[in-house]
C-alpha positions in Angstrom: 7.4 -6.2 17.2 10.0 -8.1 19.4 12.8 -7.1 20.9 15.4 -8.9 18.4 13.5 -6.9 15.8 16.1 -4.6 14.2 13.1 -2.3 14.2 11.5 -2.4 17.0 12.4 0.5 19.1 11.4 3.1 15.5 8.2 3.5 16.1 6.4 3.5 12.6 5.5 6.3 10.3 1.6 6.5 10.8 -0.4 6.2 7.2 -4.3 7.2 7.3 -6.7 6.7 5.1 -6.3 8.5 1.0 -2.3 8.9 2.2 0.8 8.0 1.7 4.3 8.5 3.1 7.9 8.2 2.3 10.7 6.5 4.9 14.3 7.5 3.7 15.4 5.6 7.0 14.3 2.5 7.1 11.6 3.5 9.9 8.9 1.0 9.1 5.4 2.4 7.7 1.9 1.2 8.7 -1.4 1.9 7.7 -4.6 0.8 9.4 -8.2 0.4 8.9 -7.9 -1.9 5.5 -10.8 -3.3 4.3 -11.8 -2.8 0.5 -9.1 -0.2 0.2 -5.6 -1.4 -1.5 -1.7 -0.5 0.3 1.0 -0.6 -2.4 4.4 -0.7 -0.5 7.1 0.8 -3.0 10.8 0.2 -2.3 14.0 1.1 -4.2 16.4 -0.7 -2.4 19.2 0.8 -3.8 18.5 4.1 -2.8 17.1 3.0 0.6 13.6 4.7 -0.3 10.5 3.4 0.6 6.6 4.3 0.6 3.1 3.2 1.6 -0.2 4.3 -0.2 -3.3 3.6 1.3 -6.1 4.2 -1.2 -10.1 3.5 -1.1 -11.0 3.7 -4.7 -9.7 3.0 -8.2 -10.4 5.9 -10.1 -11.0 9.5 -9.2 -12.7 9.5 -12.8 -15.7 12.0 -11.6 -14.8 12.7 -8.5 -14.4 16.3 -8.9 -11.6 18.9 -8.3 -11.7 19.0 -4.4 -10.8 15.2 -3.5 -6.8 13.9 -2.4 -5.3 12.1 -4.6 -4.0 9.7 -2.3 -8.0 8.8 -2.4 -7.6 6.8 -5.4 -5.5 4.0 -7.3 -5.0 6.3 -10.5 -3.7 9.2 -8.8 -2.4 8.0 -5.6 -0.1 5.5 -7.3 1.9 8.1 -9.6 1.6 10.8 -6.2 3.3 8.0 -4.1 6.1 7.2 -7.0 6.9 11.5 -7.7 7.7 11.7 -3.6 9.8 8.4 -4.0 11.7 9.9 -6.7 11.6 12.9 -5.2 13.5 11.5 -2.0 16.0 10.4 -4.9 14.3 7.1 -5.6 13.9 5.8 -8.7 10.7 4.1 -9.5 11.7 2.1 -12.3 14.0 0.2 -10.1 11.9 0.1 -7.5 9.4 -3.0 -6.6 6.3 -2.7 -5.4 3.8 -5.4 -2.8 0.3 -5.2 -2.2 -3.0 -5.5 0.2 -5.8 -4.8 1.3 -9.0 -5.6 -1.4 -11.3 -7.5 1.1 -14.8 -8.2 0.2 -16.3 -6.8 3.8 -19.9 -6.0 2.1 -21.0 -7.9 -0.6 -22.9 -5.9 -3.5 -24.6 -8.3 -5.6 -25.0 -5.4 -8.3 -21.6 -5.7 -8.5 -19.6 -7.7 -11.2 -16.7 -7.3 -9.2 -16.6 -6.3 -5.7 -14.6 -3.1 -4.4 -11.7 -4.3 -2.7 -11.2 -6.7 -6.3 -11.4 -3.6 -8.7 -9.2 -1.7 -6.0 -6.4 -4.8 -6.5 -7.3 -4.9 -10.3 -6.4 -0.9 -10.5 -3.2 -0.8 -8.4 -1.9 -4.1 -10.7 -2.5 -1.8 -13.8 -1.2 1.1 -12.7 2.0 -0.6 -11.2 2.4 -2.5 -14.9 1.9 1.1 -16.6 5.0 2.2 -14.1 6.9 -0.8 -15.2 7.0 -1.9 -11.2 7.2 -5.3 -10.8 5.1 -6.7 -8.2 7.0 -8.9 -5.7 4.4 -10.2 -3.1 0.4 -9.9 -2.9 -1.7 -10.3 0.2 -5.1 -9.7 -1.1 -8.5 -10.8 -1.3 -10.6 -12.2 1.8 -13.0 -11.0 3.8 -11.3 -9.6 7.1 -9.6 -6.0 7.5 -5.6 -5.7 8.1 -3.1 -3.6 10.0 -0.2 -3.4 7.3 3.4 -2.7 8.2 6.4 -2.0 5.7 9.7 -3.1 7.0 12.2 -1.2 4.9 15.5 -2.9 7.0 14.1 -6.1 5.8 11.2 -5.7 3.2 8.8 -7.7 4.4 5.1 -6.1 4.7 3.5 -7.6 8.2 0.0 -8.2 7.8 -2.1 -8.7 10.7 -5.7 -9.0 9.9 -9.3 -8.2 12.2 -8.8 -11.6 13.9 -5.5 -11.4 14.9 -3.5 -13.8 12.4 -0.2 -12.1 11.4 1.6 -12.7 7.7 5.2 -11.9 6.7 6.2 -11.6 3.5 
């Protein structure tokens, strides 16, 4: 980030991988490490609320009792939305962007690939929430480094070969 960057001296709120966090503060959130696996930003402007999921999978359908929900579209989704609300967001006002879903290993005994079902999950589940989706930056074949920018609500992507994206 640059120095004229309203942001730049908060240092982001780390996100790993199957987590997600909440920024009441504007402090930016960034997740790493995103290949196949899907971010959904969620922001409620009006309450100044933000969060980041970083998921790997799109359903924790068999997955057993012991995994995090932040693991998987279907549960991390409605997890990230209850701590928004909880932080006195409201999710139904909120809007929502999205990334990640990179083909890095093709499977040719799959129909689709992982990072695709992993898009095709959090647009369903983000639809069943009644979140509109404002932005995308999906797809490919390279990893990312996303950033949320509450302040300004742009996601910064920076992908494996260094290109960066603002929207």
């Amino acid at each position: 980030m640059s120095e004229s960057d309203p942001n730049s001296e908060r240092a982001p709120i780390p996100v790993g991988i199957a987590e997600y966090a909440v920024s009441t503060d504007e402090r930016p959130l960034r997740t790493s490490g995103v290949g196949s696996c899907g971010v959904v930003a969620v922001y409620d402007e009006a309450a100044g609320v933000s969060g980041l999921l970083h998921f790997m999978l799109p359903s924790a359908q068999g997955a057993g009792e012991s995994r995090p929900a932040a693991k998987f579209a279907d549960t991390g989704i409605p997890k990230l939305l209850s701590a928004v609300e909880a932080h006195g967001g409201q999710p139904t006002r909120a809007w929502a962007k999205l990334s990640g879903g990179a083909t890095m290993v093709p499977f040719e005994s799959l129909e689709e690939s992982v990072g695709e079902q992993n898009v095709a999950a959090a647009r369903a589940m983000l639809a069943a929430e009644n979140i509109r989706i404002r932005g995308t930056d999906v797809g490919g074949e390279r990893g990312r480094q996303v950033t949320f920018m509450p302040r300004t609500g742009e996601l910064v992507v920076t992908t494996a070969d260094g290109e960066t994206r603002r929207w």
